[in-house]
ROBALO-407397 format. One record per residue (C-alpha): x, y, z. Coordinates in steps of 0.02 Angstrom, whole numbers, padded with zeros to 5 digits, always signed. Layout:
N
XYZ;...
This chain:
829
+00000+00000+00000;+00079+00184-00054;+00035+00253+00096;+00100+00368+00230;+00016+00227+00330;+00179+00139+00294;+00305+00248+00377;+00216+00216+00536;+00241+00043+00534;+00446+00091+00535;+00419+00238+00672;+00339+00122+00778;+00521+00008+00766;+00614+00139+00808;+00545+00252+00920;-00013+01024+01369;-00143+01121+01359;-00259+01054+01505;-00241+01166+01675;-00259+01025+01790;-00149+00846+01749;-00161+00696+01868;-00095+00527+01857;-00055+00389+01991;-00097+00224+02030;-00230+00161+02146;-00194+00031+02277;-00279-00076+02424;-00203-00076+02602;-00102-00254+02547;-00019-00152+02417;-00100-00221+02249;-00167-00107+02110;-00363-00084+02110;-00425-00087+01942;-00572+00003+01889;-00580+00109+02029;-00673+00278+02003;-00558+00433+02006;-00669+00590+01978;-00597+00791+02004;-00712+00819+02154;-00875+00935+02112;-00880+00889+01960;-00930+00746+01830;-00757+00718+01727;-00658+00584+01793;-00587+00399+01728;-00567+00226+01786;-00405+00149+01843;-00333+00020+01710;-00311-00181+01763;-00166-00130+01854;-00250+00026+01959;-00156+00160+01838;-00239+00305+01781;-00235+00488+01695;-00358+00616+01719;-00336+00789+01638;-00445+00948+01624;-00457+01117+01545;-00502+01181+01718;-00424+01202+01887;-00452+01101+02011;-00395+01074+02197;-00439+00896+02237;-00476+00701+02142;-00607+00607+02221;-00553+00392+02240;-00690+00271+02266;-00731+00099+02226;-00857-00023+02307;-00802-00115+02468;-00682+00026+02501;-00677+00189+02591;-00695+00358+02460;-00533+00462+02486;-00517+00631+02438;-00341+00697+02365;-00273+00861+02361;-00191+00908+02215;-00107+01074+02152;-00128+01162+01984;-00059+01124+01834;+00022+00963+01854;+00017+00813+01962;+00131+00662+01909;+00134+00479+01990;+00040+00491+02134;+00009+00340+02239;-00164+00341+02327;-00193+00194+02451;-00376+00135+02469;-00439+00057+02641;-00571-00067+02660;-00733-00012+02740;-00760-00089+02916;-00920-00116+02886;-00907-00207+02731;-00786-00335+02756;-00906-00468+02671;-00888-00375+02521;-00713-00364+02473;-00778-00514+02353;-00831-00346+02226;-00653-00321+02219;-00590-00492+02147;-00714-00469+01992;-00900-00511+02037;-01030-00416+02057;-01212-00482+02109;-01327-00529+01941;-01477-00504+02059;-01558-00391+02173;-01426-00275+02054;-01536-00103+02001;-01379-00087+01881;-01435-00235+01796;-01637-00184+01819;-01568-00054+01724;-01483-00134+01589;-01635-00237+01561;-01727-00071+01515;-01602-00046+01386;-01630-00189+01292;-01820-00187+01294;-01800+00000+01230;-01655-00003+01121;-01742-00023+00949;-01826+00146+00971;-01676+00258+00979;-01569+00349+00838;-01613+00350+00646;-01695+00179+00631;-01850+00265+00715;-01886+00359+00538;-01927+00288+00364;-01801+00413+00290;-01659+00507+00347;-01515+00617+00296;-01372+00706+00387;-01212+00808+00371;-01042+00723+00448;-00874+00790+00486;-00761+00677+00529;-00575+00711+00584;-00418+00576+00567;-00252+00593+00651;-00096+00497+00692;+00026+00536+00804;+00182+00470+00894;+00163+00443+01086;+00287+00426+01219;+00412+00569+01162;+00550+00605+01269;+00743+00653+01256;+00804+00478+01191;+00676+00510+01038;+00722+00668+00998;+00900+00647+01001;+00864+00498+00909;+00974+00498+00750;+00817+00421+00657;+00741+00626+00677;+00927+00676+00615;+00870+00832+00501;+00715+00834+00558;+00702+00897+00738;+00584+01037+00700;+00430+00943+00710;+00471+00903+00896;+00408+01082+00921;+00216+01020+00898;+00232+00924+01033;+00087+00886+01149;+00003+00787+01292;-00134+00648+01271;-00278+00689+01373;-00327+00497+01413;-00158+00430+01434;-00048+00568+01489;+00086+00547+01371;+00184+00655+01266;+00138+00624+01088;+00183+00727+00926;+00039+00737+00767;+00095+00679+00629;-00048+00648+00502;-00209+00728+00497;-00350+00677+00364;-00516+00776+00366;-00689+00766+00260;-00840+00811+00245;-00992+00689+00181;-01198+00706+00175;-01286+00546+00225;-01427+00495+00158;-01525+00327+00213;-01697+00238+00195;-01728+00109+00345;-01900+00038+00238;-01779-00016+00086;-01628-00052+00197;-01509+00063+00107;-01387+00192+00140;-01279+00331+00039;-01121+00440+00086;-01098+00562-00041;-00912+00640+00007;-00907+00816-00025;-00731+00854+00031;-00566+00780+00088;-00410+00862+00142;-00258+00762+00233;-00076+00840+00296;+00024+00832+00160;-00040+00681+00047;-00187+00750-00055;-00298+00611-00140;-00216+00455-00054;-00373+00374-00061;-00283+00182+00003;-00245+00272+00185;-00388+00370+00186;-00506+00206+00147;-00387+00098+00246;-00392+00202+00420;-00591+00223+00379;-00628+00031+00373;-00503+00013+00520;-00627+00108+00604;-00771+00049+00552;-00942+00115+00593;-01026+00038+00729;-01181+00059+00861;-01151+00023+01060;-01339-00044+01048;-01275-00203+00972;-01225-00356+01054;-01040-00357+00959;-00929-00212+00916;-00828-00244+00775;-00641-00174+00785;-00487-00236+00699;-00574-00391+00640;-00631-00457+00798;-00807-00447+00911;-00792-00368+01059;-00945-00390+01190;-01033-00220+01187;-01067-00165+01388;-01261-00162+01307;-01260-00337+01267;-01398-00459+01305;-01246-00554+01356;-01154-00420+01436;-01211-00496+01611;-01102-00647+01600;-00945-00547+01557;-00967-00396+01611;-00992-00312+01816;-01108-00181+01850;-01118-00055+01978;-01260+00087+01986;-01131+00236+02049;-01237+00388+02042;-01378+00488+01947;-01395+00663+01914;-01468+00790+01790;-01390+00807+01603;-01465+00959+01517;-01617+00927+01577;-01645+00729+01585;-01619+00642+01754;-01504+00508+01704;-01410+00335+01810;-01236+00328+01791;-01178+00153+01771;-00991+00113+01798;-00926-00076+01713;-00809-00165+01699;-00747-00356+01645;-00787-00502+01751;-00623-00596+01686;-00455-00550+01592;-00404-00585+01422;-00583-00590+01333;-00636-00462+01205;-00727-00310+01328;-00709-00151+01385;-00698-00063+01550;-00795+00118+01550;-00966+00188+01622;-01119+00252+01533;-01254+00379+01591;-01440+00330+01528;-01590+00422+01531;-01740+00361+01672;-01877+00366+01578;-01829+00338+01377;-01707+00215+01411;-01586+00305+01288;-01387+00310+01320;-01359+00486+01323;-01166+00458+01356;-01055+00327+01342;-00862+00282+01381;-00771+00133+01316;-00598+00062+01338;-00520-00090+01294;-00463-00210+01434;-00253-00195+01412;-00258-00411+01436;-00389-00414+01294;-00334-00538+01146;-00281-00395+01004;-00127-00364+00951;-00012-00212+00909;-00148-00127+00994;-00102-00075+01180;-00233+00048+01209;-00458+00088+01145;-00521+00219+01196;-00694+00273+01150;-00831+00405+01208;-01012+00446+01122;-01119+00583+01152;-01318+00577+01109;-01426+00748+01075;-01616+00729+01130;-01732+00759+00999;-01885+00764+01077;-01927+00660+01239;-01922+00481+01155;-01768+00511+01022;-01583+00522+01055;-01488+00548+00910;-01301+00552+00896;-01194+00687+00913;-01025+00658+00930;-00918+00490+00934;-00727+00495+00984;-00623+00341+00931;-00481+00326+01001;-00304+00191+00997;-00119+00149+01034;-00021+00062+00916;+00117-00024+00994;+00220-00187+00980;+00213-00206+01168;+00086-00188+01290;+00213-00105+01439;+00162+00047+01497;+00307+00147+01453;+00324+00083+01271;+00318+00186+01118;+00177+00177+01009;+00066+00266+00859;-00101+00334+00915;-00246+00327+00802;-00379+00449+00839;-00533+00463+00730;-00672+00591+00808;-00835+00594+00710;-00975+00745+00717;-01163+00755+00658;-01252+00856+00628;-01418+00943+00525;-01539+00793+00547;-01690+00774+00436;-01804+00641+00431;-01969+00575+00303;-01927+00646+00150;-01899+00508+00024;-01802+00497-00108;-01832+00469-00296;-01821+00292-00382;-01649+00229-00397;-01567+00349-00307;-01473+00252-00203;-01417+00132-00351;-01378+00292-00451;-01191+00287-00494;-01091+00444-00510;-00918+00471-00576;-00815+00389-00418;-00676+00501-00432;-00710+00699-00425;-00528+00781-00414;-00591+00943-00372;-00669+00847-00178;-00461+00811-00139;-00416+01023-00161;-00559+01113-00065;-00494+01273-00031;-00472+01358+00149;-00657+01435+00137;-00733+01271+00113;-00661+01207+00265;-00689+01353+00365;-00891+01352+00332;-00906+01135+00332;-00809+01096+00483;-00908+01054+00636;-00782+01082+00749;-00616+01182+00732;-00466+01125+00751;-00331+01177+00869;-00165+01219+00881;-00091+01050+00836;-00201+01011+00709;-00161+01167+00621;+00017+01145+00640;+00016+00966+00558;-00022+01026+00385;+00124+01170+00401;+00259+01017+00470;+00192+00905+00355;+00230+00994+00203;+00391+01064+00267;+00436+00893+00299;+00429+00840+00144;+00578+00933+00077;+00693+00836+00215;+00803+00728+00147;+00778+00605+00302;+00613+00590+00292;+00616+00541+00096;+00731+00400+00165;+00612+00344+00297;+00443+00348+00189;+00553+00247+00051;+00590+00135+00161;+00413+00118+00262;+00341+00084+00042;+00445-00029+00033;+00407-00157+00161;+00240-00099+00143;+00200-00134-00040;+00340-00247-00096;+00412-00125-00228;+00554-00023-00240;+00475+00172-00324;+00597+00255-00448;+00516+00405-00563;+00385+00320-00672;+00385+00132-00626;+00414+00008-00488;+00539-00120-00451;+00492-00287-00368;+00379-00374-00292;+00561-00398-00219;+00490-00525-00122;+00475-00661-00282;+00646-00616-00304;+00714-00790-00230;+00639-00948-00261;+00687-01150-00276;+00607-01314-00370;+00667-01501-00457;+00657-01420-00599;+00728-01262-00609;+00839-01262-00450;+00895-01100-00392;+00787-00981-00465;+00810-00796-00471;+00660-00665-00517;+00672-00475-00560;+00536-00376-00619;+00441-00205-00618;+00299-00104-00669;+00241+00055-00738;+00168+00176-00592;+00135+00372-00626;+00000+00377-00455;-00142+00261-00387;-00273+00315-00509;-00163+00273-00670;-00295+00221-00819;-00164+00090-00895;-00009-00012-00803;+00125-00145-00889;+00224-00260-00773;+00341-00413-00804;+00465-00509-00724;+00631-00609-00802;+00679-00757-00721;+00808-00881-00720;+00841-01057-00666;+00997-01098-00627;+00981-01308-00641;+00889-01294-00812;+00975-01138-00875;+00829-01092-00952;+00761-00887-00944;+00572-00879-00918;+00475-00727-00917;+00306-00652-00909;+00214-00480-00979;+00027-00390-00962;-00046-00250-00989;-00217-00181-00918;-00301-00004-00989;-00453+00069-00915;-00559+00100-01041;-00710+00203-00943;-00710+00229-00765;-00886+00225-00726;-00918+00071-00781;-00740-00004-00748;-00706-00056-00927;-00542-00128-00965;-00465-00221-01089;-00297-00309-01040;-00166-00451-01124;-00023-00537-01094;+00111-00670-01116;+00206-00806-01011;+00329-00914-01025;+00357-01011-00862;+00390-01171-00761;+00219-01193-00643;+00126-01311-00502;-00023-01310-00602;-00188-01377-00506;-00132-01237-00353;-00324-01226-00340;-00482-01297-00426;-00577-01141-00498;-00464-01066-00634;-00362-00909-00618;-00382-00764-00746;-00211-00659-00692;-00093-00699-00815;+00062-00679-00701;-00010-00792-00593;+00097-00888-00476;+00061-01032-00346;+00195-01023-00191;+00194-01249-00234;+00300-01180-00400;+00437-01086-00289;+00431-01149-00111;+00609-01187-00043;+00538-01318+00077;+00421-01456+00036;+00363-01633+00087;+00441-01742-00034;+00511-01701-00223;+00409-01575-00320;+00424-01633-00504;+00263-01622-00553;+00285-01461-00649;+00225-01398-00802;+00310-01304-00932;+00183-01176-01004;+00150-01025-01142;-00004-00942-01089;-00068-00773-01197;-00254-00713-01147;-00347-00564-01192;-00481-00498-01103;-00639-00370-01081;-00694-00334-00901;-00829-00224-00850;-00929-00189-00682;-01092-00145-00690;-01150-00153-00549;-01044-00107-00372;-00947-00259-00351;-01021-00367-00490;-00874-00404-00609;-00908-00491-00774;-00750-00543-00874;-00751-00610-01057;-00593-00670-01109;-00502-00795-01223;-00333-00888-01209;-00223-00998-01294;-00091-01098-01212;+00016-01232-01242;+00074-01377-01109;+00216-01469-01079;+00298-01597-00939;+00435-01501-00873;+00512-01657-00799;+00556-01825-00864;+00460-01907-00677;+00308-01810-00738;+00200-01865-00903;+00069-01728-00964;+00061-01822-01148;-00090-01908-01204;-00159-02026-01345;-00226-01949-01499;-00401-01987-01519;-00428-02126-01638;-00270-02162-01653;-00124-02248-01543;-00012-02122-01571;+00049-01994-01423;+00062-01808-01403;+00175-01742-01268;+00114-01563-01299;-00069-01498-01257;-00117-01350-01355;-00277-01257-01334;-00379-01110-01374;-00500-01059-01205;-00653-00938-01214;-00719-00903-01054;-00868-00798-00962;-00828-00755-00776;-00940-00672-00640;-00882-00602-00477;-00991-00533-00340;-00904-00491-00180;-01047-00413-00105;-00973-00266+00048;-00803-00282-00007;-00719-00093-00009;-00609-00040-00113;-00481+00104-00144;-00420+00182-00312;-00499+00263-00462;-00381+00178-00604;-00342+00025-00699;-00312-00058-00528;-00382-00052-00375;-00332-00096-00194;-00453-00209-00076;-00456-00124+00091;-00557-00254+00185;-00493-00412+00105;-00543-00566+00196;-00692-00481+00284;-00838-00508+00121;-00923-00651+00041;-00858-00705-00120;-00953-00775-00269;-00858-00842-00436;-00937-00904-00585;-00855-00964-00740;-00900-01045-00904;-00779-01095-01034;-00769-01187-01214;-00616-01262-01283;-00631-01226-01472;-00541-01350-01575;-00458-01310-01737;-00440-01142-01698;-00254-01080-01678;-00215-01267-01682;-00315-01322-01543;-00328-01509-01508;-00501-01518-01404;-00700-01462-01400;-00754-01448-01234;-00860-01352-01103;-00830-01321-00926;-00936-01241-00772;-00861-01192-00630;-00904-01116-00459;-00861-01043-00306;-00924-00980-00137;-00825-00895-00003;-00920-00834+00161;-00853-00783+00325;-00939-00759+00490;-00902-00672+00628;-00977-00779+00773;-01004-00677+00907;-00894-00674+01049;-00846-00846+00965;-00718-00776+00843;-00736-00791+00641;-00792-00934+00542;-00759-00941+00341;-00825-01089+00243;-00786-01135+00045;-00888-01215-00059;-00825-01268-00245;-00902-01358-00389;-00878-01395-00555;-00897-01523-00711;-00795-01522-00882;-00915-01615-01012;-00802-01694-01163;-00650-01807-01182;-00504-01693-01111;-00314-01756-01059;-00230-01733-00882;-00164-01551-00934;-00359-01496-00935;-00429-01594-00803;-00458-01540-00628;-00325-01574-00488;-00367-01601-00331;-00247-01436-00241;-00131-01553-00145;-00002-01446-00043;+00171-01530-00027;+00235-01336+00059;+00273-01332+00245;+00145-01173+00233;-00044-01152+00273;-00125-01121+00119;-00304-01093+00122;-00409-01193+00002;-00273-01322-00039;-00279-01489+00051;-00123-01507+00165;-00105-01697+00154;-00129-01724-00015;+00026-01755-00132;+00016-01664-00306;-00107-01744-00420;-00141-01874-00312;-00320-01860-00347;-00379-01781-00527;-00542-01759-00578;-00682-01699-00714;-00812-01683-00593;-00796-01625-00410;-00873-01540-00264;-00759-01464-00118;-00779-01390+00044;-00676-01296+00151;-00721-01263+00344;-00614-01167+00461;-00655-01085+00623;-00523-00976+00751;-00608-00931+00919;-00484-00804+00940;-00411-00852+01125;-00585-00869+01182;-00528-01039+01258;-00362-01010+01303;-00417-00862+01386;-00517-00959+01519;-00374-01068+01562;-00251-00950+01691;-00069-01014+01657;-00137-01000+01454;-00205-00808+01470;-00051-00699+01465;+00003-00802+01284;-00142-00727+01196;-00162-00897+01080;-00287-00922+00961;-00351-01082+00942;-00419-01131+00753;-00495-01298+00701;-00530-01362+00507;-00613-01506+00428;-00584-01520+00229;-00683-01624+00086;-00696-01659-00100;-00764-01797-00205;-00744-01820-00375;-00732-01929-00520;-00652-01940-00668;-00722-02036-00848;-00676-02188-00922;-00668-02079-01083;-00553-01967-01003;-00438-02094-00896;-00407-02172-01085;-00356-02023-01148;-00195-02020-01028;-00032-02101-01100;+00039-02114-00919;+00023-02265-00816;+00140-02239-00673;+00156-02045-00646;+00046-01982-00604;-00060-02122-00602;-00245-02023-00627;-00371-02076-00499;-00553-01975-00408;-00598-01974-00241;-00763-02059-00302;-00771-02206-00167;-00810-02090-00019;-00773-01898+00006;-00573-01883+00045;-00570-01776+00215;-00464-01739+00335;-00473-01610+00485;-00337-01505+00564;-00298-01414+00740;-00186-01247+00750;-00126-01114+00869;-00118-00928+00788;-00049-00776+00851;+00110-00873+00916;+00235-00735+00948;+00105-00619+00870;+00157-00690+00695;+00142-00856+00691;+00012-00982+00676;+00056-01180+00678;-00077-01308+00627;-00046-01501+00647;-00168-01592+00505;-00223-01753+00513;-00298-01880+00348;-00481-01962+00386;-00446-02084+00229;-00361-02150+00066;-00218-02208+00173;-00176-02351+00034;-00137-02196-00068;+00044-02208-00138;+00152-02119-00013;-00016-02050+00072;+00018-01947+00205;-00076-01995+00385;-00023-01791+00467;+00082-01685+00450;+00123-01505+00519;+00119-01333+00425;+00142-01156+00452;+00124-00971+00406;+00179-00800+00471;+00075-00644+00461;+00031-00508+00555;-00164-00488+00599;-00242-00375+00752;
């Protein structure tokens, strides 16, 4: 991703305007940390909550001359404090004589009856459907929303840092968090302005963006849709709150009484609604909640503020810190409608208080709400051109009358640093380097170098095998891109080499024509539905380890053409046409087949494709207005694939008439507090007499890497087929096991569990047609569905994930393997 986005990732490696500033720890007369202890400035409603370890940070715009300490089973103290600042105090708690009995509060349990907190709660749910926007059959409103970055924890070993060498000027915007009390210094800033229109009776919604404006990287459209899905949209009301891919259990949940504590801590008047303050907070460590308080109106039932943060021994990672408050406007008596929401996190690679990190803060405004007045037909489907340059270069008057909320002096000061910093030599070193771990390619004035990650590769065949290549890149919205590679084996001492190019013909429509050419050694049958990228490369052609000798390669000269339109939002239909020609690329490994009506063999396929494809990938978001596009939620959308193709014989030489139908179904779930669920379902059928080079292997994985959608245990080509149906069903709870076993909590391990399956068959018609007898040796999975199941731990280390598989049958299979053990890196939240 070309992204400032990127240089974060390489900061993070390396590296006060409130009146009144408090922080200290909280602790019991034993001289343990209370956590989620209240800590309030006394006469007044702003205060916090003490962390799992009894920390906290409380800071105001006012002066104050005392903190009020309370929690339940313990005597309230009240703490002096003097103005301006007031670092590391240490405020000791004693237990109430009276109370003795109820120390219990303290260890994590709070009564589920007789509890008014949880009367309370119960008031919520019966009432929570009435609230917001969903009460009208229409509505629209204006948003402003506001996106910054900045670096936290800045002291003297950062500045003097030789990493800011050249660049110490920006140390001057310098400021202090007021949730955590650290030092942090802006460093991005992205703001926009939208008008949202929805309809609740046809279950639709529309943003129409009317401005954007970020520090220093006009129309990056991949960070500005990366940080937006990042923090996705969401509504307290519901059960789960979806952040960084995983469900947390909302404090409103129907469930939240089995994870959650309550405590009814006071009430008082808000404008002018008497309203219960409830303060909560998680009844074990490690699971997926929050620790906050929320004040509720007594007689709607309506949250009229809310506070949320993340428990520091939740299950996320590279994320130390969440931080979120919402504020509700009454409309009348029975409507509370949203006014402000405040998103708040800390990136860090380590959890330790004192670490460095990244914080991500993303505060939202609304504003202007009108209701009933229905739009015309088809105006939510309407398309408009997606990419309006003149939106990315507002000028200052724009921004002055749309925003919703000025910004301050930091804020200003980002834009200034930001496009000072540009000219600093440094800095150009740093981003280069942050794009280049980031996107794989090496930039140079026109066109990039890489992916340098292919660059290094090993198989039977080939041996050694080195890669360079590059491609053409002017800016994210390009309407045309080339790319190619050159590569070179060093056993067969053979070059190989591969070229496309894609032009966008109309943007609205996402026309494109595209074409290309390669030459290559390849692990054909990497996967069972067909693969329209020309450059295409399974990691079975390249991997350095494997299970056993890979010779089962192919030596193939592929050229397609294509036309690809979209029609609809994310319904892709592809017509294309391809001729390629197939040969063994190994003496152990026979593609060659016996000429129809004759006895006679061929040791070369050749053949001329046409194919129709369909894609829907219903809620998948994308980024980029030219001839490619990046996917910023990838992973997180169904996926439907639907292809029919015709061998054409005669034509160009081709040897065979044929027709194929193919499909696919990808689906993943998020289950709850359970963690995610994704489930594959293939099919297909080739009707006509075909050879082994056109048939349908089986994806057997011989790698020491998780590949999803291959089967683990299977050999290449030890099952080939014309006919087939496959699943695919894998499930990760996320830790929500682990977490309930003590010596397993502070690990954060995810457990994941799979089950595969495919049966197939294969024709008499079409086992005649092979001329090899011995390798492979072509047999279906037609006597019972092949399965096997597997058992993993993710999120070892952070980065890796280890899965142990084990075979249900075929174990008369040549060299069948019973289990076996792979693994992948990669770095999830």
């Amino acid at each position: 991703m070309k992204s400032f986005f990127s240089l974060l990732l390489v900061l993070l490696a390396q590296i006060a305007l409130g009146q009144t500033k408090v922080s200290g720890v909280v602790l019991d007369d034993t001289g343990l940390g209370i956590p989620y202890a209240n800590v309030l400035f006394s006469d007044s409603s702003e205060g916090t909550i003490t962390n799992e370890e009894g920390r906290f940070y409380l800071e105001s715009d006012q002066n104050y001359e005392a903190i009020v300490v309370s929690f339940v089973g313990f005597e309230t103290k009240i703490v002096d404090i003097e103005k301006g600042a007031n670092y590391n105090l240490e405020i000791v708690l004693t237990t109430e004589a009276a109370t003795l009995n109820e120390v219990v509060i303290y260890k994590g349990k709070t009564s589920k009856k007789n509890n008014p907190a949880i009367d309370i709660l119960r008031k919520i749910w019966e009432n929570r459907r009435e609230n917001g926007v969903k009460k009208f059959n229409q509505y629209e409103y204006n948003k402003y929303e506001k996106i910054e970055f900045d670096l936290n924890t800045i002291d003297s070993s950062v500045i003097n840092s030789r990493v800011f060498n050249g660049m110490e000027f920006i140390f001057d915007q310098t400021d202090t968090n007021s949730v955590t009390g650290k030092t942090y210094l802006p460093i991005f800033l992205n703001e926009s302005v939208s008008k949202v229109y929805g309809d609740n009776v046809e279950n639709k919604e529309k943003e129409d963006l009317r401005g954007n404006k970020n520090s220093g990287f006009n129309s990056n459209q991949t960070l500005i849709a990366f940080i937006k899905d990042l923090y996705a949209d969401y509504n307290v009301y519901d059960n789960y709150l979806k952040f960084f891919d995983k469900s947390f259990i909302s404090p409103l949940s129907t469930t939240g009484i089995n994870v959650y504590n309550y405590v009814l801590s006071d009430s008082a008047y808000i404008g002018d609604k008497w309203c219960y303050n409830i303060v909560y907070y998680p009844r074990r460590k490690g699971e997926l909640t929050f620790k906050g308080d929320f004040w509720v109106n007594d007689s709607t039932w309506a949250i009229k503020e809310i506070n949320l943060q993340a428990s520091k021994s939740a299950n996320i990672n590279w994320v130390k810190e969440i931080y979120i408050e919402q504020e509700f406007d009454v409309l009348n008596d029975s409507t509370f409608l949203i006014k402000k929401d405040y998103f708040m996190s800390d990136f860090a690679f380590r959890k330790k208080e004192e670490s460095r990190g990244v914080y991500g803060k993303r505060t939202t405004l609304y504003d202007n709400y009108e209701f009933d007045k229905p739009k015309g037909e088809g105006f939510y489907d309407q398309e408009v051109d997606p990419y309006n340059e003149k939106i990315y270069n507002r000028d200052d008057n724009f921004w002055e009358v749309n925003r919703l909320e000025s910004l301050n002096k930091d804020e200003t000061g980002v834009y200034k640093m930001l496009d000072t910093l540009k000219t600093v030599k440094a800095f150009k070193r740093l981003y280069n380097v942050g794009t280049i771990l980031a996107s794989g390619y090496v930039e140079f004035d026109g066109w990039d170098y890489g992916p340098i990650f292919s660059t290094f590769g090993f198989n039977e065949v080939e041996g050694v095998r080195l890669r360079g290549g590059g491609r053409t890149y002017f800016g994210q919205n390009d309407p045309w891109r080339i790319e190619g590679y050159l590569a070179y084996g060093f056993r067969d001492d053979r070059f190989k080499y591969g070229i496309s190019g894609k032009w966008l013909l109309d943007r609205k429509l996402r026309l494109t024509v595209s074409g290309g050419n390669r030459r290559d050694i390849e692990q054909l049958g990497a996967s069972l539905t067909n693969t329209s990228d020309v450059l295409g490369r399974s990691l079975a052609s390249s991997a350095v380890i494997t299970v056993g000798a890979n010779t089962s390669l192919t030596d193939i000269n592929l050229t397609t053409m294509a036309l690809e339109l979209e029609p609809a939002k994310n319904f892709q239909v592809r017509f294309g046409g391809s001729y390629r020609t197939l040969t063994s690329a190994s003496n152990e490994f026979d593609l060659s087949y016996v000429r129809p009506g004759a006895t006679d063999t061929v040791a070369t396929v050749e053949q001329t494709e046409l194919s129709t494809i369909i894609r829907y990938t219903p809620k998948r978001k994308t980024t980029g207005y030219g001839v490619e596009r990046t996917v910023v939620n990838s992973g997180d959308f169904p996926s439907l694939f639907l292809n029919y193709s015709t061998g054409v014989k005669g034509l160009f030489g081709s040897d065979f008439d044929y027709q194929r139908l193919q499909f696919y179904y990808r689906q993943p779930f998020l289950v709850g507090g359970l963690g995610r669920l994704t489930s594959t379902f293939e099919a297909g059928k080739t009707f006509g007499e075909v050879p082994l080079g056109l048939l349908n292997v089986v994806p057997g994985n011989q790698t020491l890497f998780s590949i999803f959608g291959t089967f683990p245990l299977l050999n290449f080509y030890e099952f080939v087929t014309d006919t087939y149906v496959s699943t695919h069903i894998e499930h990760n709870f996320n830790g929500r096991l682990f977490s309930r076993i003590p010596f397993m909590q502070k690990l954060n391990w995810r457990e994941v569990i799979g089950v595969r399956g495919v049966w197939g068959e294969i024709s008499e018609e079409n086992q005649a047609l092979n001329a090899s007898f011995s390798n492979p040796v072509l047999r279906a999975p037609d006597d019972q569905i092949y399965w096997s199941y597997s058992v993993g731990i993710s999120n070892i280390f952070k980065v890796f994930r280890l899965d142990a598989h084990f075979r249900g049958n075929y174990f008369d299979n040549p060299d069948a393997r019973s289990w076996g053990i792979t693994g992948a890196f990669g770095f999830n939240f």
